[in-house]
RODO-2510 file (C-alpha; in nm, 4 decimals, decimal comma):
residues 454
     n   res          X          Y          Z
     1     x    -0,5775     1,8795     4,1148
     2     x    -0,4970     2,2085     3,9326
     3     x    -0,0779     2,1454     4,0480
     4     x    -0,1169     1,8110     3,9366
     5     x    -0,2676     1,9401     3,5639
     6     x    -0,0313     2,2056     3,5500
     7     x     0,2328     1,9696     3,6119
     8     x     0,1182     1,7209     3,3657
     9     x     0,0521     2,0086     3,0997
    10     x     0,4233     2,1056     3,1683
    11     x     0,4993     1,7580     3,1750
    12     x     0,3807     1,6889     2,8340
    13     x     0,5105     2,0549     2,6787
    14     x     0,9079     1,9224     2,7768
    15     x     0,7890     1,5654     2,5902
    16     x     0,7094     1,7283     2,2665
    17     x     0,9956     1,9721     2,2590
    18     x     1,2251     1,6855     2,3145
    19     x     1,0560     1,4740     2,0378
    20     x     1,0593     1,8014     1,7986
    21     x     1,4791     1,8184     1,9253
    22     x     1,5146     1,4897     1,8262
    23     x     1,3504     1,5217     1,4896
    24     x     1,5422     1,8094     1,3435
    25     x     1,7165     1,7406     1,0549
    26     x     1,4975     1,4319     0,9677
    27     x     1,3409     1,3682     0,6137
    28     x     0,9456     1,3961     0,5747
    29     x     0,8079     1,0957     0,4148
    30     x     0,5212     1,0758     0,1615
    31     x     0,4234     0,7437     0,1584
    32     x     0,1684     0,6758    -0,1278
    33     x    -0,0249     0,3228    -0,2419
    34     x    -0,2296     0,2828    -0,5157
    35     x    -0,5282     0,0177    -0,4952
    36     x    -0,5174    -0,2162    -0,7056
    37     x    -0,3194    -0,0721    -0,9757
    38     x    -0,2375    -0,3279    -1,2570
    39     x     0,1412    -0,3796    -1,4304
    40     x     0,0465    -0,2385    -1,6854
    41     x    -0,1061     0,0155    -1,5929
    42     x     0,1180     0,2755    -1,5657
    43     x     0,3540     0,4569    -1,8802
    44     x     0,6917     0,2901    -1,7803
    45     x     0,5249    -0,0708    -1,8285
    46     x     0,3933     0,0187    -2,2186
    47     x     0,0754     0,1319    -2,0492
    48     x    -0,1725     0,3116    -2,3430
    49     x    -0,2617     0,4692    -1,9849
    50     x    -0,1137     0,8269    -1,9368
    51     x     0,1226     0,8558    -1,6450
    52     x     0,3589     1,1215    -1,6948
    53     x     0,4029     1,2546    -1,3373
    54     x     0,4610     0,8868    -1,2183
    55     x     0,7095     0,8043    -1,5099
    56     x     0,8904     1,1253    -1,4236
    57     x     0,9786     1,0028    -1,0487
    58     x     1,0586     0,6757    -1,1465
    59     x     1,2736     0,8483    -1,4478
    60     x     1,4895     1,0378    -1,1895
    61     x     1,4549     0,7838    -0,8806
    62     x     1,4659     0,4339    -0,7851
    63     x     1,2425     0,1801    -0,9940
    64     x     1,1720    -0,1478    -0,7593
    65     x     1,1181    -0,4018    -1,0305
    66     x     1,0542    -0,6680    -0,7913
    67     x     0,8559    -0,4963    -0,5065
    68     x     0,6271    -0,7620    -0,3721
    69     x     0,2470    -0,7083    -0,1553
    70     x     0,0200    -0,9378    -0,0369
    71     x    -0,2678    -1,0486    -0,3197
    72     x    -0,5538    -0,8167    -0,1569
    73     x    -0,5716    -0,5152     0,0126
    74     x    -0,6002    -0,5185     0,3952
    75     x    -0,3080    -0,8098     0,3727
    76     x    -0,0610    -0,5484     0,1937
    77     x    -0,1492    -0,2263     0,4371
    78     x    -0,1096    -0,4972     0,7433
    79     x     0,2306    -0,5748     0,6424
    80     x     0,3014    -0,2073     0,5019
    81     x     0,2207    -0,0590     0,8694
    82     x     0,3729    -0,3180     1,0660
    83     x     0,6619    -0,4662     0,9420
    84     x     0,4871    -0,8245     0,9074
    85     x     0,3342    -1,0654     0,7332
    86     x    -0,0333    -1,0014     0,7873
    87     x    -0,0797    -1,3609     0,9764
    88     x     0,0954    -1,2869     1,2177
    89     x    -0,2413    -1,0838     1,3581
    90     x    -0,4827    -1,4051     1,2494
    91     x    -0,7277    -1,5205     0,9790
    92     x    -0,9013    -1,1321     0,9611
    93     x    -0,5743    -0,9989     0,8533
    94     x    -0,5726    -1,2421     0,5551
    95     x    -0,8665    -1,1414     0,3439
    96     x    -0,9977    -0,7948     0,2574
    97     x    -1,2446    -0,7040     0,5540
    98     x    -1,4150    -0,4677     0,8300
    99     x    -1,2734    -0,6394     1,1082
   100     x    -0,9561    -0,4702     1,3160
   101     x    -0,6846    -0,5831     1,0990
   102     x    -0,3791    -0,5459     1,4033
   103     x    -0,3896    -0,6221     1,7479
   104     x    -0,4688    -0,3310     2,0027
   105     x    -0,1794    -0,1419     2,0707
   106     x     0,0325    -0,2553     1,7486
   107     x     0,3819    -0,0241     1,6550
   108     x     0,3143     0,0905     1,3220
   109     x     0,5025     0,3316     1,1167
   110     x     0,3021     0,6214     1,2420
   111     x     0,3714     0,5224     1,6191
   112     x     0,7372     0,4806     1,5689
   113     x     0,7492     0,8482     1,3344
   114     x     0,5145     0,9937     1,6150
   115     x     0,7409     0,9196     1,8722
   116     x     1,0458     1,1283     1,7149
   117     x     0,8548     1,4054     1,6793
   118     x     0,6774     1,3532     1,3480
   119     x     0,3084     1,5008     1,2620
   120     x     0,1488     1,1895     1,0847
   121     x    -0,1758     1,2089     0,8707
   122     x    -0,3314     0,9364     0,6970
   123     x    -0,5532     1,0407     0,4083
   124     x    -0,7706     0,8008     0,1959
   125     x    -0,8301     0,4815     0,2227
   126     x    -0,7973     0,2392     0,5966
   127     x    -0,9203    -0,1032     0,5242
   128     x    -0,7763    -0,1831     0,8588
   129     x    -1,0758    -0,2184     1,0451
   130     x    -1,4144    -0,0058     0,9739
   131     x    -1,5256     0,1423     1,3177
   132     x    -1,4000     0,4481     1,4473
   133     x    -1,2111     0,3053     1,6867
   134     x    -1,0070     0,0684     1,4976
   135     x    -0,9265     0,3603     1,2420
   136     x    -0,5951     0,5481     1,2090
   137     x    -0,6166     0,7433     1,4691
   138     x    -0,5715     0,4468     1,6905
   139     x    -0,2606     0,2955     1,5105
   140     x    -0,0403     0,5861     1,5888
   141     x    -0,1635     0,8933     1,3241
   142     x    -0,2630     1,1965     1,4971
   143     x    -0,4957     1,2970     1,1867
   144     x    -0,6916     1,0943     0,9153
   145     x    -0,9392     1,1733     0,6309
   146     x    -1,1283     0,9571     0,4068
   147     x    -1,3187     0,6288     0,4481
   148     x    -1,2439     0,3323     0,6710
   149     x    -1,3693     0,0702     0,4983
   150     x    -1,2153    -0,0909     0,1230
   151     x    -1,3747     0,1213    -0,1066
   152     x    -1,6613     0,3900    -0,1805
   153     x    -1,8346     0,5256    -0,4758
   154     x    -1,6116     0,8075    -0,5790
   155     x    -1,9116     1,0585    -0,6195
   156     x    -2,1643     0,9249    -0,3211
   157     x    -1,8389     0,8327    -0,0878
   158     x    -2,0591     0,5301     0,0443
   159     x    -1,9625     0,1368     0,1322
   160     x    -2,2186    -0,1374     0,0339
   161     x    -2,5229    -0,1653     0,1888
   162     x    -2,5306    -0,2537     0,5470
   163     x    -2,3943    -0,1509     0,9126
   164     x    -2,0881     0,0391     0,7464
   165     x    -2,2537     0,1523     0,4278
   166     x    -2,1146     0,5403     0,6050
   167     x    -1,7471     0,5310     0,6184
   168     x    -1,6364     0,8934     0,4779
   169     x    -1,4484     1,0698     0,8107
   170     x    -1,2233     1,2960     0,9607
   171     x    -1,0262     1,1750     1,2565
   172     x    -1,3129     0,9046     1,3182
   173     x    -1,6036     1,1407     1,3120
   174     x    -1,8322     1,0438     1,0396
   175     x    -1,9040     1,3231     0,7879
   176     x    -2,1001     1,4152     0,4750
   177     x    -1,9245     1,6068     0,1568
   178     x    -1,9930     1,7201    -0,2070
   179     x    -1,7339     1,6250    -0,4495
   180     x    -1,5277     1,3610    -0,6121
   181     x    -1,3264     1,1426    -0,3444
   182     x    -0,9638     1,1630    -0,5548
   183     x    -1,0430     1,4953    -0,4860
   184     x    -1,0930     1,5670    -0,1774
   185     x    -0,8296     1,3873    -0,0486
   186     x    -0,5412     1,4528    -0,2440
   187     x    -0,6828     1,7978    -0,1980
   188     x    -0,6348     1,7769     0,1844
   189     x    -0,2838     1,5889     0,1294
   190     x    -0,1805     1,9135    -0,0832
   191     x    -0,3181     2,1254     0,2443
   192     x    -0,1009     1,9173     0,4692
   193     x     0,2464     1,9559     0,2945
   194     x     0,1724     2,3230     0,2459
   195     x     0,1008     2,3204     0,6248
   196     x     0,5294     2,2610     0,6590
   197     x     0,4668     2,1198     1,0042
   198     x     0,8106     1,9445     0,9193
   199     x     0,9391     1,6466     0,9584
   200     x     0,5819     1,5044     0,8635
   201     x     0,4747     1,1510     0,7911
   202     x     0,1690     1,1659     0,5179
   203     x     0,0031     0,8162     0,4110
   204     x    -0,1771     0,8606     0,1203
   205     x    -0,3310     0,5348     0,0353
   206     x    -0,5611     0,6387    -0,2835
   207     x    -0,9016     0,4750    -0,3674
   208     x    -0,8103     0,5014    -0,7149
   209     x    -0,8163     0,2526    -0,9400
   210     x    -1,0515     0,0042    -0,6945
   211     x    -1,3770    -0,0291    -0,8321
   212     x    -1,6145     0,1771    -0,8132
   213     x    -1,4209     0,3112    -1,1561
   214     x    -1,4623     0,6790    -1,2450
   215     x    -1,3051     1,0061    -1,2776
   216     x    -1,4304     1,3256    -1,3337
   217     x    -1,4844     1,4095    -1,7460
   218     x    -1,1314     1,5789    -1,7830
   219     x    -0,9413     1,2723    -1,7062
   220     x    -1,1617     1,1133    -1,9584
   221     x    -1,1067     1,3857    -2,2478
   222     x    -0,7516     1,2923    -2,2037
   223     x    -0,8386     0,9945    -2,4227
   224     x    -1,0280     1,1534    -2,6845
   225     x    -0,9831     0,9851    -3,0182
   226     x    -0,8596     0,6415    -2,8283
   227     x    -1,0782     0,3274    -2,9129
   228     x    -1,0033     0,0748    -2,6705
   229     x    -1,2440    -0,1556    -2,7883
   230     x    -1,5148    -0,1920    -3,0523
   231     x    -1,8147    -0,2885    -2,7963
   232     x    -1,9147     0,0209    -2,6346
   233     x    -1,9290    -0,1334    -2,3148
   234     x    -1,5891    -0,2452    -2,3141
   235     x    -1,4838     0,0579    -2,4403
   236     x    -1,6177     0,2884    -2,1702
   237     x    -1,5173     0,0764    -1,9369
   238     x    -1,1394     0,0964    -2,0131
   239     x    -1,1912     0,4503    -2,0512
   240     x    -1,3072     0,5202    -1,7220
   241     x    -0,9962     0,3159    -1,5633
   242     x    -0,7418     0,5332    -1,8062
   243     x    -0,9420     0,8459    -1,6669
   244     x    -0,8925     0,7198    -1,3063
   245     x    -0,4966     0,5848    -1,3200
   246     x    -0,4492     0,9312    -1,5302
   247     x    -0,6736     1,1335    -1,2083
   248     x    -0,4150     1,0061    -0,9708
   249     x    -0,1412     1,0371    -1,1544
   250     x    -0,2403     1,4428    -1,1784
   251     x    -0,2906     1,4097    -0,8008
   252     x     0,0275     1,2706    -0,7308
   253     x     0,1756     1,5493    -0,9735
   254     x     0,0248     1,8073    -0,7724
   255     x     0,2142     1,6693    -0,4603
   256     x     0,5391     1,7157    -0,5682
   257     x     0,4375     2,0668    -0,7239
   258     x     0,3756     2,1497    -0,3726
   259     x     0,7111     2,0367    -0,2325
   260     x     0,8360     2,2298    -0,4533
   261     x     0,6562     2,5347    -0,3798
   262     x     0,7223     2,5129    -0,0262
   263     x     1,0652     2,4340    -0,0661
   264     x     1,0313     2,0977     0,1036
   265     x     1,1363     1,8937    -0,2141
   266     x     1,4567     1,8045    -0,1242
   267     x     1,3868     1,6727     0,2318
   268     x     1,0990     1,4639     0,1237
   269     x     1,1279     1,0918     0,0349
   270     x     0,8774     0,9485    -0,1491
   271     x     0,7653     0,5757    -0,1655
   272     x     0,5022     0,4798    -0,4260
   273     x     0,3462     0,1354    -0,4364
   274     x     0,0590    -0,0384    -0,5166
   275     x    -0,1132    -0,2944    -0,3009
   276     x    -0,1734    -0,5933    -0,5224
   277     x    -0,2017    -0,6415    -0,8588
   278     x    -0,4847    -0,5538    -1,0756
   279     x    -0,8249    -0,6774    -1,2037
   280     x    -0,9284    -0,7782    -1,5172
   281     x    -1,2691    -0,7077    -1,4449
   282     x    -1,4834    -0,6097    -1,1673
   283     x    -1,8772    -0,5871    -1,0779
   284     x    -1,9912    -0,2743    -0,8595
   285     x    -2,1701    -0,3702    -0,5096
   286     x    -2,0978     0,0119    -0,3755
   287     x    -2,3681     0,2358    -0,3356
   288     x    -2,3941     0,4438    -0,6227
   289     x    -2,4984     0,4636    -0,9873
   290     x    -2,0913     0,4098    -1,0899
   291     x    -2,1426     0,0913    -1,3765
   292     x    -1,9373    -0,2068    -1,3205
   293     x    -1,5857    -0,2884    -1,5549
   294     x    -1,6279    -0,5743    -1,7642
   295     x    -1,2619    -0,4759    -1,9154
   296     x    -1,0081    -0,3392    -1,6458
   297     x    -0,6716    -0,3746    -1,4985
   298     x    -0,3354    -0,5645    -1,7055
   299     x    -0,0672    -0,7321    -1,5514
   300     x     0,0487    -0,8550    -1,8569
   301     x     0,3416    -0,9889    -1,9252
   302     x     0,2980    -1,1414    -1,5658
   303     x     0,0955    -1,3947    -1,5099
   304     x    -0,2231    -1,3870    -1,2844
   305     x    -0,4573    -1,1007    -1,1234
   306     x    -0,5247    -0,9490    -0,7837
   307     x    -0,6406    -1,2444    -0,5297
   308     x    -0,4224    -1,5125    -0,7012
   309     x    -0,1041    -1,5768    -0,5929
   310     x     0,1052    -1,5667    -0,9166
   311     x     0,3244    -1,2428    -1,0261
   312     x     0,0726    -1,0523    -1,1540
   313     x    -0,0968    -1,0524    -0,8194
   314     x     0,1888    -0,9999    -0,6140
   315     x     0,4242    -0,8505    -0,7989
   316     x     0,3640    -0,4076    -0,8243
   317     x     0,4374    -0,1140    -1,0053
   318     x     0,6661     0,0615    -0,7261
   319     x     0,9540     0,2976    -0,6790
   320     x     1,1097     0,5425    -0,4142
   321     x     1,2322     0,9496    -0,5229
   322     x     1,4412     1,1284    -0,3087
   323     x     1,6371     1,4457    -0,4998
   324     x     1,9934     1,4026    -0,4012
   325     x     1,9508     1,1257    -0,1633
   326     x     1,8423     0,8466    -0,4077
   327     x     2,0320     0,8084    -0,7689
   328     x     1,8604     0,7138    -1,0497
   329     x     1,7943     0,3180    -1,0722
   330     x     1,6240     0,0149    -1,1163
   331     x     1,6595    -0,2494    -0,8584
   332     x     1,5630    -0,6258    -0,9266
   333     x     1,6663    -0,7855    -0,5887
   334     x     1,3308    -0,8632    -0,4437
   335     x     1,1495    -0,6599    -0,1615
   336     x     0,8526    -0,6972     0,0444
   337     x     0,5795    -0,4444     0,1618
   338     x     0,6753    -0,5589     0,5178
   339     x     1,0402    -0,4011     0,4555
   340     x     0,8944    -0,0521     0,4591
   341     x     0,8912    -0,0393     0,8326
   342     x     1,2396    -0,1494     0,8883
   343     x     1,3797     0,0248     0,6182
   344     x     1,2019     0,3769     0,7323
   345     x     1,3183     0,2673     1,0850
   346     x     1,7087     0,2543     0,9756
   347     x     1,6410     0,6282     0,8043
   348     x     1,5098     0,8080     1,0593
   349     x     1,7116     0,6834     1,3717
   350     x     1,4004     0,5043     1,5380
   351     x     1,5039     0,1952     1,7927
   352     x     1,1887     0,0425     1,9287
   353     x     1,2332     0,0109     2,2710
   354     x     1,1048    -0,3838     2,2411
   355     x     1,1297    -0,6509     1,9356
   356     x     0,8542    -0,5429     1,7095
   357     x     0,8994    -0,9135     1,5698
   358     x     0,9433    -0,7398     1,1906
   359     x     0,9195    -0,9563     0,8964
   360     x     1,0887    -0,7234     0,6836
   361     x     1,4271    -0,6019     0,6940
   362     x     1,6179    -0,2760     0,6341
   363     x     1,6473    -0,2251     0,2283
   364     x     1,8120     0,1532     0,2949
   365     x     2,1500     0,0887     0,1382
   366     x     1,9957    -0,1599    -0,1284
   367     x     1,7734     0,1938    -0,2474
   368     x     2,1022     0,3974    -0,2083
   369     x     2,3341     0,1647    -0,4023
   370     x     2,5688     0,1255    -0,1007
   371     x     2,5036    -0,2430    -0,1054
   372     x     2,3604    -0,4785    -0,3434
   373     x     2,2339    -0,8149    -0,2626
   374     x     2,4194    -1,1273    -0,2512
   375     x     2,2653    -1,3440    -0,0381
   376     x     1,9472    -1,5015    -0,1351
   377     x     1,6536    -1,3141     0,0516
   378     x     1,3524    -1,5520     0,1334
   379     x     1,0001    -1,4171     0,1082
   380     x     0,6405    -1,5147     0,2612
   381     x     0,3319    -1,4511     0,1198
   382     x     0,0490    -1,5964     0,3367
   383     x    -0,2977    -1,5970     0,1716
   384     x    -0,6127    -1,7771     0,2456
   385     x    -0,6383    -1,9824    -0,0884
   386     x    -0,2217    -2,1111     0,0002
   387     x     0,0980    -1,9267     0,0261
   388     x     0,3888    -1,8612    -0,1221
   389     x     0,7837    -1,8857    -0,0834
   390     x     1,0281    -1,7349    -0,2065
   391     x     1,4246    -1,7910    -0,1626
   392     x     1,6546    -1,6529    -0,4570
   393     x     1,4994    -1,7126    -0,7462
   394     x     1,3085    -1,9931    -0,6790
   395     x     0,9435    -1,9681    -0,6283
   396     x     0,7014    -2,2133    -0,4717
   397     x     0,3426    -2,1793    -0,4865
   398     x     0,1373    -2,3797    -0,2367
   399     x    -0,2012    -2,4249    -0,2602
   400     x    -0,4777    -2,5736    -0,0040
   401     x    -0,6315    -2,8726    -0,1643
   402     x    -0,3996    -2,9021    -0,4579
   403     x    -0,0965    -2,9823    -0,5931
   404     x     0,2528    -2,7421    -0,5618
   405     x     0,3946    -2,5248    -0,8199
   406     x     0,7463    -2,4261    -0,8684
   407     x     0,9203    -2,1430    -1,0704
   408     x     1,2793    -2,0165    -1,1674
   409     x     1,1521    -1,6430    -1,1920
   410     x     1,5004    -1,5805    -1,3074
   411     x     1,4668    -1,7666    -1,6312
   412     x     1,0691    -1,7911    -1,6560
   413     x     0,9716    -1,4522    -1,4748
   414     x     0,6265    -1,4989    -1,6932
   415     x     0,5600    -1,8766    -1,4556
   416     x     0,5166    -2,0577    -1,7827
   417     x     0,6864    -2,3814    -1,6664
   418     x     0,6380    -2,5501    -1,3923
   419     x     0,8927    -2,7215    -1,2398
   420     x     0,7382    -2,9132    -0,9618
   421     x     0,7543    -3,2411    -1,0747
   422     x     1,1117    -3,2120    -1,1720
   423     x     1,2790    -3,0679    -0,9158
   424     x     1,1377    -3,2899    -0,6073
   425     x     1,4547    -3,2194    -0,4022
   426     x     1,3817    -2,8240    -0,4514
   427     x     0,9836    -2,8134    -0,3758
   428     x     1,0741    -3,0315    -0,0070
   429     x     1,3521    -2,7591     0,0635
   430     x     1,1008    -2,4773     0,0110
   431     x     0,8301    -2,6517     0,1694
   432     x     1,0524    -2,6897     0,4679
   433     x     1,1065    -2,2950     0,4519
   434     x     0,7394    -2,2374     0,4410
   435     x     0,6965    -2,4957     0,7286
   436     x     0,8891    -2,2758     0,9409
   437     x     0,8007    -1,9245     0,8413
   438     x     0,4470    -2,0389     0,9253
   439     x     0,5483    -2,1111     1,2776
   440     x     0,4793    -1,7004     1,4185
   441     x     0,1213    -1,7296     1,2306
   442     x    -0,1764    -1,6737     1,4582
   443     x    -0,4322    -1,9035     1,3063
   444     x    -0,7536    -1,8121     1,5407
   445     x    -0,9821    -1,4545     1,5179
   446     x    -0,9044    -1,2613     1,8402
   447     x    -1,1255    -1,3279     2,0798
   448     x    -1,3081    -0,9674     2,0635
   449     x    -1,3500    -1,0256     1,7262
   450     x    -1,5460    -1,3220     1,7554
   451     x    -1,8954    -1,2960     1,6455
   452     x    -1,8625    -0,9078     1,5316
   453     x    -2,0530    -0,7663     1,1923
   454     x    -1,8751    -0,8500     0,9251
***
């Protein structure tokens, strides 16, 4: 028993060397999502938020003006770990929720990173399934910090009230701390990259701005002298959002001030992204004294909110920044959350050994300018109220129970007009596009999902 040990110990040593071999030279990657973050609610979209670390990296990298998520959260992160479309998994996948989110054993971004000799760390917030053992450390991260389940109070760190009202952990070991959440975790994020345990993977999905909405009393003195409405109520409630987009925005400042520090700046790529679109207001059901937001999240000039499947609930403030690597640009061909997997794939030199079935596809020399799009890219957005597709320009929205809806986003991005009724010929085309992208969707819960607390 003790040969065999030492063997496997030795075994295992020759593994990681050979992984750390084959991951010289490779960038790290700070991947970082914002929760429900609204167009408009960051400085390069006419915000009256303040954003000025964000608007820097989009300044001197590459803005993705049509970066497109699922309309909720656990749909987006799904299709942001995998490579695809969150139905592919089944019905629990489609709808924000405490339920596993991926099959057992699923590749994800931190598997593939892992096995070229990345450290990964996930920090924040899961929503990919709420018990221990459906957290991050089972989907390929070696550590994790934060809370499981959609959101928490950002002062008591607590869920709603029932079986998973504790969700604050580290590495699936549940935990109690003082302190604002933003905090904490973009404080342990900061301890991470100074940590240079190069080439590292990070995942820093925030809470911020999902409701609960607050931020500590500095963010909100940033704002001093603003009136954003004349009923008090309104009033504080936008201010407490401003306070929280302008908390993160310091947090994600004090990220790159540690590249820097470290000297790790100009190997890191980062990818910013929010998961859907924003909400225009929001009650509170977390556990906590945090008041609810009667006035909240813009998408204008798009059209729609988080949970609906027009731009403004699909369509996010995103962007990548990579000194030297990535010029400064804004590109308008349209992109997926689901492309993240491929794309980080082609960048790092990672061949799964079997078809990962991706949805997404490589975007690596659309970001570096090498390439720009020609052919018309189709994209699917499942959801549980309809779906959408698009191909080119065209847009086709449809809905259970109710009639299409068809856009030319190229000369009504704002989904004015609808063209349905018009343009028969068109809606049967994209129909037929839908009818056959649906075709890999899993449509029944897993079977050891089946009668688990939801």
């Amino acid at each position: 028993m003790k040969l065999l040990l030492a063997f496997l110990a030795f075994a295992a040593s020759v593994i990681a060397a050979e992984s750390r071999k084959t991951a010289e030279g490779k960038p790290n990657i700070l991947l970082i999502v914002a929760d429900d973050l609204g167009w408009r609610d960051v400085g390069w979209h006419d915000s009256p938020f303040m954003t000025p670390n964000l608007d820097q990296l989009v300044r001197t990298g590459v803005e993705l003006d049509q970066h497109y998520v699922q309309p909720l959260c656990t749909p987006t992160r799904t299709a942001l770990m995998s490579g695809r479309v969150p139905s592919r998994f089944g019905p629990q996948a489609l709808v924000p929720n405490v339920l596993r989110a991926m099959s057992p054993g699923t590749v994800t971004i931190a598997t593939a990173l892992h096995s070229l000799g990345y450290e990964t760390y996930q920090c924040g917030k899961w929503h990919l399934g709420a018990r221990p053992g459906w957290g991050p450390n089972a989907f390929g991260f070696q550590h994790s910090y934060g809370f499981l389940t959609g959101a928490v109070d950002p002062w008591t760190h607590k869920y709603r009230k029932g079986p998973y009202e504790d969700t604050w952990h580290r590495d699936g070991k549940f935990l109690t701390e003082e302190g604002n959440a933003t905090e904490l975790v973009a404080a342990q994020a900061v301890k991470w990259i100074e940590e240079k345990r190069a080439p590292w993977f990070i995942y820093m999905p925030f809470g911020a701005v999902h409701t609960p909405v607050d931020a500590p009393d500095e963010y909100k003195r940033l704002y001093d002298g603003v009136k954003f409405d004349d009923d008090p109520k309104l009033h504080d409630s936008r201010l407490r959002l401003g306070a929280f987009v302008s908390q993160m925005d310091a947090k994600v400042g004090q990220f790159v001030a540690a590249l820097e520090r470290t000297g790790q700046r100009g190997n890191t790529l980062i990818i910013f992204t929010s998961d859907n679109g924003g909400l225009t207001k929001a009650s509170n059901p977390y556990v906590g004294t945090t008041p609810g937001s009667p006035m909240n999240s813009e998408n204008t000039p798009l059209r729609g909110q988080k949970g609906e499947l027009y731009e403004g609930g699909i369509r996010v403030d995103a962007f990548a920044n990579w000194p030297g690597k990535l010029k400064p640009a804004k590109v308008s061909a349209p992109m997926h959350a689901s492309d993240w997997f491929p794309t980080i794939a082609a960048l790092t030199g990672y061949k799964p050994a079997t078809d990962l079935n991706w949805d997404g596809q490589n975007n690596w020399p659309l970001l570096t300018g090498d390439t720009k799009r020609t052919e018309p890219r189709t994209i699917y957005i499942p959801f549980t109220k309809g779906d959408v597709i698009r191909h080119g320009d065209w847009k086709l929205i449809e809905v259970k129970n109710g009639q299409p809806q068809l856009f030319n986003l190229a000369s009504d991005p704002y989904e004015k007009t609808d063209l349905a009724g018009v343009e028969t010929k068109r809606v049967e085309e994209l129909q037929a596009r839908l009818t056959e992208m649906r075709k890999g969707d899993r449509t029944e819960l897993p079977d050891d999902l089946v009668g688990v607390p939801k």
